[in-house]
N, C-alpha and C positions, 0 to 999 in steps of 0.2 A: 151803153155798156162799155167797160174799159177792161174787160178783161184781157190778157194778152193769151193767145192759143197758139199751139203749135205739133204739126202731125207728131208723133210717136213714130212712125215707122223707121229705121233709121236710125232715131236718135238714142245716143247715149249721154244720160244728163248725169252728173255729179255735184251736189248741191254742198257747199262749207256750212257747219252751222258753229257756233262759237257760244260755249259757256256763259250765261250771264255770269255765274259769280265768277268768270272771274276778272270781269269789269268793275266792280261790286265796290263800293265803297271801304269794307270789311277787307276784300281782297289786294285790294289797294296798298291798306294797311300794313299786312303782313309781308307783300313784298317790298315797298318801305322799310320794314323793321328790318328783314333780312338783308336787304341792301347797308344799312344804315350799323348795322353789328362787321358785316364784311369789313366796312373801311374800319371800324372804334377795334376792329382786331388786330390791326396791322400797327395801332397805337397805343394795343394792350390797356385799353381804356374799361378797367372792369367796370365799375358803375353806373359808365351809359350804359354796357351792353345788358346789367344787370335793368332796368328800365324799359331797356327796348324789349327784351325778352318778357316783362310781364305786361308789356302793353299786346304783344300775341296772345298772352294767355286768355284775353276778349273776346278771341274769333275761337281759342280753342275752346272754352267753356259751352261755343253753342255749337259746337262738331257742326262747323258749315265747311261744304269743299271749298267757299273761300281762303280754306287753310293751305291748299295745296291750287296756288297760283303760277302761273308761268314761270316765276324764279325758283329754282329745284331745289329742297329741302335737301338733299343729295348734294348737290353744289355746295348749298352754305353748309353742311357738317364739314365738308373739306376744307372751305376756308377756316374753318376754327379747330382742324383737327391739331396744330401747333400749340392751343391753348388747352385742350383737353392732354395731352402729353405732358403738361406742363404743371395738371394737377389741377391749373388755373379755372372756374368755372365749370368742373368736371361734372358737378353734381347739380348744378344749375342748368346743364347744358343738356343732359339725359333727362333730367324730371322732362323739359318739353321736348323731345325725342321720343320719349316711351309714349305720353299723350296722343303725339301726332300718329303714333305707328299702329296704337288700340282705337283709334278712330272706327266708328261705323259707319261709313257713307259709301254710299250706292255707286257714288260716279266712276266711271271705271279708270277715268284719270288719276283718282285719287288712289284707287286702289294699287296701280300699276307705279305710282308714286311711293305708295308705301313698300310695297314689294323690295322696287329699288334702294330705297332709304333701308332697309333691313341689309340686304345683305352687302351695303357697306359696312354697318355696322357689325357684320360677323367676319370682316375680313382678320386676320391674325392681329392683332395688338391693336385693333382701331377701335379705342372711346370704352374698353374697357374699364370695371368697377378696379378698385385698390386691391381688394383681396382674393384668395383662392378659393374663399366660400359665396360672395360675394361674383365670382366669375361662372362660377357655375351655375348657381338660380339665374342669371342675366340671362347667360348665354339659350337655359330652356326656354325661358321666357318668351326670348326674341325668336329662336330657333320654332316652338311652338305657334306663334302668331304669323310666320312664317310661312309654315307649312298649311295653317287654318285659311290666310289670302291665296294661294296657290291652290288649292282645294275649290274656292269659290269662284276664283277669276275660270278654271277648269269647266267647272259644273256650266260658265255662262257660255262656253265657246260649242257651237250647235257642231259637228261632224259633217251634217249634211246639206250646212246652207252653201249655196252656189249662187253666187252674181248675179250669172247669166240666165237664173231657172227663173221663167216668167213669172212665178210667185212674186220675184221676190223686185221685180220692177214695180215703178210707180207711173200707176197712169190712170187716168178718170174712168167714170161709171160707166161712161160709153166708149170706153179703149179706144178711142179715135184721138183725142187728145190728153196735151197736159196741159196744166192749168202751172202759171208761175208770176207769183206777185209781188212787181219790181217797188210797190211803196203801197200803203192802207187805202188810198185813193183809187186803187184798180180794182178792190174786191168789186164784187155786185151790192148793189143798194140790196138789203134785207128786204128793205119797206114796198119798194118799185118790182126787185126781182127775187122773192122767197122763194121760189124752187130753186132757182140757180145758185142762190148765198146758200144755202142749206148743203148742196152738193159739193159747193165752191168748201166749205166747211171743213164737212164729211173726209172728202180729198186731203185735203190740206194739215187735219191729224193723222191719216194712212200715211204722206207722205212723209211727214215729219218722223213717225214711226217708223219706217222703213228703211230710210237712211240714216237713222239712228241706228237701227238692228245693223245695216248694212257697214256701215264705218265701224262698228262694236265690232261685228267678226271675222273684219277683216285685219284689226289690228290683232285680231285673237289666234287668225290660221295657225302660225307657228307655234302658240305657246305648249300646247301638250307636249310638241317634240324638245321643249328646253327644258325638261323634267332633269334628262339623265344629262344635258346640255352644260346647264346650267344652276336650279336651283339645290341638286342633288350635290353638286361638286359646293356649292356652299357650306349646306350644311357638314359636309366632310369636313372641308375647311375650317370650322368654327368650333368642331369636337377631336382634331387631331391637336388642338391647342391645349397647353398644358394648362391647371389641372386637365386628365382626361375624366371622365364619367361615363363608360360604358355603358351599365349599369342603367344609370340614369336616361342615356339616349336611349336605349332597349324601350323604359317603360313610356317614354316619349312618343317614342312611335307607333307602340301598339295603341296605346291611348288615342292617337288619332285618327285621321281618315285619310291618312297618303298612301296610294294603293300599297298593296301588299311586295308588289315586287320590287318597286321604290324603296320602302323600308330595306328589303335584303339587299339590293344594290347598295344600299348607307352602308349597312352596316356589313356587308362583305369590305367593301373599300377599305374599309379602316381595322381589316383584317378580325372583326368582333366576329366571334359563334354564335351561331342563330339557327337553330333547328336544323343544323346539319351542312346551311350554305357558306361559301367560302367563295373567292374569285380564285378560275384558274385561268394560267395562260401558257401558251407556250416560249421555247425559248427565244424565239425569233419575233413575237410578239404577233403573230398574223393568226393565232385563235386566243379567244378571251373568251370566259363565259363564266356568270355566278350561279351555281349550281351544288346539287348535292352528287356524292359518290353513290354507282349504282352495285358497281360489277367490275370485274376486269376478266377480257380473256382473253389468253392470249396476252398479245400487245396493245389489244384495242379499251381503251377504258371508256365505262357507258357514265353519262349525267344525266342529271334532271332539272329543266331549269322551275323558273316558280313558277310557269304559267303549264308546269306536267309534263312539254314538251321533252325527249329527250333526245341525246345526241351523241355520237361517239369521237374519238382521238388516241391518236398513238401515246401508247404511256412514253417512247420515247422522246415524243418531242415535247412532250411538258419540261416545265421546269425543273430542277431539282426539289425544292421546296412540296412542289405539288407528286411528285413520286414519292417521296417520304410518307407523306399523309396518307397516299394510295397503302404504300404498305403497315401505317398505323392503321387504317380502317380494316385491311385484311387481318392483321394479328389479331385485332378485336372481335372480329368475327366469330361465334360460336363454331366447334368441330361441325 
């Protein structure tokens, strides 16, 4: 028997496991094509690039995560962000951009891929359509799929997995050892030793699943904290751009599934009304909070944030902006 064993006790193993596709022949390809448009950019060579581009369209037709290869789809929009400004390939260049970004695939590289690729695309004047009607559908489009990957990459990250919680270790049926298989010639013979290939097995898809789950959540720890971080300050960014659509972002958000208080943090920021919330701050900048008006008495003015919480602050150290409203809310008040 060639197996190689080694106590558990002690050890802490971390095992790499690497993507087939995206060794992939297919994967190949398209970093190829990417690389290969990079340089024909730089010598505004539309024709190849018109070629190279629909020889990806092969990997993208069969939504494999070979689409989303080591060379960052994110990178290559930047190198060709000079030719998209330029008019040049603008609409050849979005046809496979919107492709790549409506993809459904599982792998969470790709997903975290498209994420990225999104909200360069909503940065302020980047890869924009020609007109103001035409900015606007884009803009929900991408803003919507947006929010739809953020939602799912969310749902996948567990709260309560921990490294260290013995669950969530890999180690054989008789927790005495691991099993680790440095080439196919080390497994156990099936024929000679069935019980032991069978466990040898068994093991060997736990662990693979384990450290699968384990490298998934570990890349995932932070992302709920980059809501108000990061993908929130995007979509600001992408609806403080003229035309604006209030309006439209309103039914956006309700339509989706980005919590609720996310939604008012959007649209507080960008100073829109929404069932009564608003961000206030003070003048000094050291209280902030998106909330509704409850009361004032006295000096002290009461909120309520969206999760019911409430809170109190001196009307005088708010802003001016935010006093005035205090006293538009009180005028409106019934006797």
């Amino acid at each position: 028997m060639r197996t190689f064993l080694l106590p558990v006790v002690g050890l802490a193993l971390f095992v790499g496991t690497v993507n087939a596709e995206f060794g992939s022949p297919a994967g190949e390809k398209v970093d190829t094509c990417l690389k290969k448009i990079q340089s024909l950019a730089k010598d505004r060579n539309i024709a190849e690039i018109k070629v190279a581009l629909s020889d990806i369209d092969v990997v993208l037709q069969a939504e494999s995560p070979s689409v989303f290869t080591c060379y960052s789809w994110t990178r290559f929009l930047g190198h060709l962000k000079s030719l998209g400004q330029d008019g040049l390939l603008q609409t050849d260049i979005e046809q496979y951009i919107d492709k790549v970004v409506k993809l459904d695939i599982e792998s969470l590289d790709a997903k975290l891929e498209q994420v990225s690729l999104l909200q360069t695309l909503l940065r302020p004047n980047y890869f924009l359509p020609p007109t103001d009607k035409d900015i606007v559908s884009k803009r929900a489009e991408r803003v919507s799929r947006l929010m739809e990957l953020i939602m799912e990459l969310n749902e996948r990250y567990d709260p309560d997995w921990d490294p260290r919680d013995p669950k969530n270790t890999v180690v054989s049926e008789s927790k005495k050892y691991i099993f680790i298989s440095y080439d196919p010639g080390m497994r156990p013979d099936p024929e000679k030793e069935p019980e032991e290939a069978a466990m040898y097995e068994r093991f060997s898809r736990r662990m693979a699943e384990k450290l699968q789950k384990n490298s998934e959540q570990e890349r995932l720890t932070n992302f709920p904290a980059s809501f108000a971080l990061v993908h929130n300050k995007k979509i600001v960014e992408a609806y403080s751009m003229e035309p604006r659509d209030d309006a439209g972002l309103i039914r956006l958000l309700e339509k989706s599934k980005y919590p609720v208080e996310h939604q008012i943090n959007v649209l507080a920021a960008l100073n829109i009304p929404y069932k009564g919330f608003r961000q206030w701050e003070s003048v000094d900048g050291s209280f902030k909070a998106t909330a509704t008006f409850v009361s004032l008495k006295g000096d002290v003015v009461t909120l309520e944030q969206s999760d019911g919480k409430q809170t109190d602050v001196k009307l005088s150290l708010l802003r001016e902006v935010d006093r005035e409203y205090v006293k538009q809310c009180l005028e409106a008040k019934p006797e």
